[in-house]
C-alpha positions as CSV (number, residue, x, y, z in Angstrom):
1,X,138.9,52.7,133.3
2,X,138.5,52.4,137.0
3,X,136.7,55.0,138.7
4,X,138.9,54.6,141.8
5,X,141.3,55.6,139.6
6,X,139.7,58.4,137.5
7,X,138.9,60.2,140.8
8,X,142.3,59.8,142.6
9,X,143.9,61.7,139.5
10,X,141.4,64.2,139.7
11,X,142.1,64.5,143.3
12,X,145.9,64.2,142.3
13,X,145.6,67.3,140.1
14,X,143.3,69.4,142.1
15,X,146.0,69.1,144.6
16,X,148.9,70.2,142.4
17,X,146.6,72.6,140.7
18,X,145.5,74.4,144.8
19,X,141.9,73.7,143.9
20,X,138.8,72.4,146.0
21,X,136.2,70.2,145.1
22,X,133.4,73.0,145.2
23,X,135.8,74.6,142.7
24,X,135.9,72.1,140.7
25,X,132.1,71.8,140.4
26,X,131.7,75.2,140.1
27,X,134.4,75.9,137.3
28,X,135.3,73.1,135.4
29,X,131.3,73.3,133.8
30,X,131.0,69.3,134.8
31,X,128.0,68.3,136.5
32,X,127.6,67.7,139.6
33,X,127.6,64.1,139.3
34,X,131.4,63.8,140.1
35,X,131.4,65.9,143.1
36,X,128.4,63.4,144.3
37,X,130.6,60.2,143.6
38,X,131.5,60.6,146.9
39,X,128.7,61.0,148.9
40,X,127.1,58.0,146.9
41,X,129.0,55.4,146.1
42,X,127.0,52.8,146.4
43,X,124.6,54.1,143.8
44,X,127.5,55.3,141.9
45,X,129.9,52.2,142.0
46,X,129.3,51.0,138.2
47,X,129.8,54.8,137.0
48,X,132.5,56.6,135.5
49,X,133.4,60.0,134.5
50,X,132.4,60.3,130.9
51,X,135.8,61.4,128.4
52,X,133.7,64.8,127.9
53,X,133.7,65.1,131.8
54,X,137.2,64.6,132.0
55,X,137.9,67.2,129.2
56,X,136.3,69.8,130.9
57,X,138.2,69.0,134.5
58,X,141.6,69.1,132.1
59,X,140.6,72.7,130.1
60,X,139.7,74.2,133.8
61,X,143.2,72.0,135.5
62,X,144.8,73.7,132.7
63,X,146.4,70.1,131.8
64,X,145.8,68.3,128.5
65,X,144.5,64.6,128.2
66,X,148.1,62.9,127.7
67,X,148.5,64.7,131.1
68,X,145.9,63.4,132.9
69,X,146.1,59.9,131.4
70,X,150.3,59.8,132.8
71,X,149.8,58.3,135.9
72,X,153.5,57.5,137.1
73,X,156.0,60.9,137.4
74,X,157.9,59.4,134.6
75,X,155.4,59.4,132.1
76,X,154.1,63.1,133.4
77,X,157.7,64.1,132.7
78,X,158.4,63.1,129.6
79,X,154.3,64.1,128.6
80,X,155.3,67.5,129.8
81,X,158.8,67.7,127.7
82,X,156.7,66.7,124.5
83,X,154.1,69.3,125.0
84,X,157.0,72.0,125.6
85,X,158.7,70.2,122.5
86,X,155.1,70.8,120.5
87,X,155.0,74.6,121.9
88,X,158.4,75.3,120.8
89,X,157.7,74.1,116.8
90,X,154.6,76.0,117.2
91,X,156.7,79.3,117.9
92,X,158.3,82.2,115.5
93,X,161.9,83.3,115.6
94,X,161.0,86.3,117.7
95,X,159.2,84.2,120.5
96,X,162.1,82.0,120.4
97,X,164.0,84.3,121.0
98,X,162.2,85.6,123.5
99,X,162.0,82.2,125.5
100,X,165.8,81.8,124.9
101,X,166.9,85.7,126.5
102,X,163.9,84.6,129.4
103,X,165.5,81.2,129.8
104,X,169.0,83.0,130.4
105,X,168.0,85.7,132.4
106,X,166.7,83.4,134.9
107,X,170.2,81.2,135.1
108,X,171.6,83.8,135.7
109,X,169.5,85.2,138.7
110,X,169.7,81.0,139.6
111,X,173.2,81.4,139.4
112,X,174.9,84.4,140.3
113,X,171.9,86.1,142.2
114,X,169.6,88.7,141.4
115,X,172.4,91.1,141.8
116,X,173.9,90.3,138.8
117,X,170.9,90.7,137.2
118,X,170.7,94.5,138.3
119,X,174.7,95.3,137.4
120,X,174.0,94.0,134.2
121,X,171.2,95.9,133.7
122,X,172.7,99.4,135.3
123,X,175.5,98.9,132.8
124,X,173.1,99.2,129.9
């Protein structure tokens, strides 16, 4: 894979993610080999981030490889809908449930307001 394009994703995701490069070198547990790509790109131009490399950057972006690997908002999208799909199958009846009350109680502060929310809840 490109390295141009390894690096604008990281960039990408740093950005969506409020992170900073010295962040990202000091967290993710990457060497500092990445955050030098940079500075020396001439030395650097053949290199890539290893798959190991990029690993660590998703565990610390909090993102999973599919994620990073979905380059157009499309393919995020529907990566993100199957990873929710996977969570949900993964879930007991009780944390459904849970999801399902959380999931309502927020349409209705979306739809009605936030008061609503507190009538409802001063009639209980």
């Amino acid at each position: 894979m490109d390295k141009k394009i390894i690096i604008s994703r990281i960039d990408e995701l740093m950005q969506e993610k409020g992170i900073n490069k010295y962040q990202l070198k000091e967290n993710a547990e990457v060497s500092s080999t990445i955050y030098q790509w940079r500075k020396n790109a001439a030395r650097d131009k053949d290199r890539t981030p290893s798959l190991r490399s990029i690993e660590k950057i998703c565990d610390f972006l909090g993102v999973t490889l599919a994620y990073f690997f979905s380059f157009s908002n499309a393919e995020q999208n529907n990566t993100r809908i199957l990873e929710i799909a996977n969570s949900l199958c993964d879930m007991s009846k009780e944390q459904l449930i849970t999801v399902n009350v959380y999931e309502c109680v927020t349409d209705l502060m979306r739809i009605r307001g936030r008061n609503a929310l507190n009538t409802m809840f001063s009639r209980i």
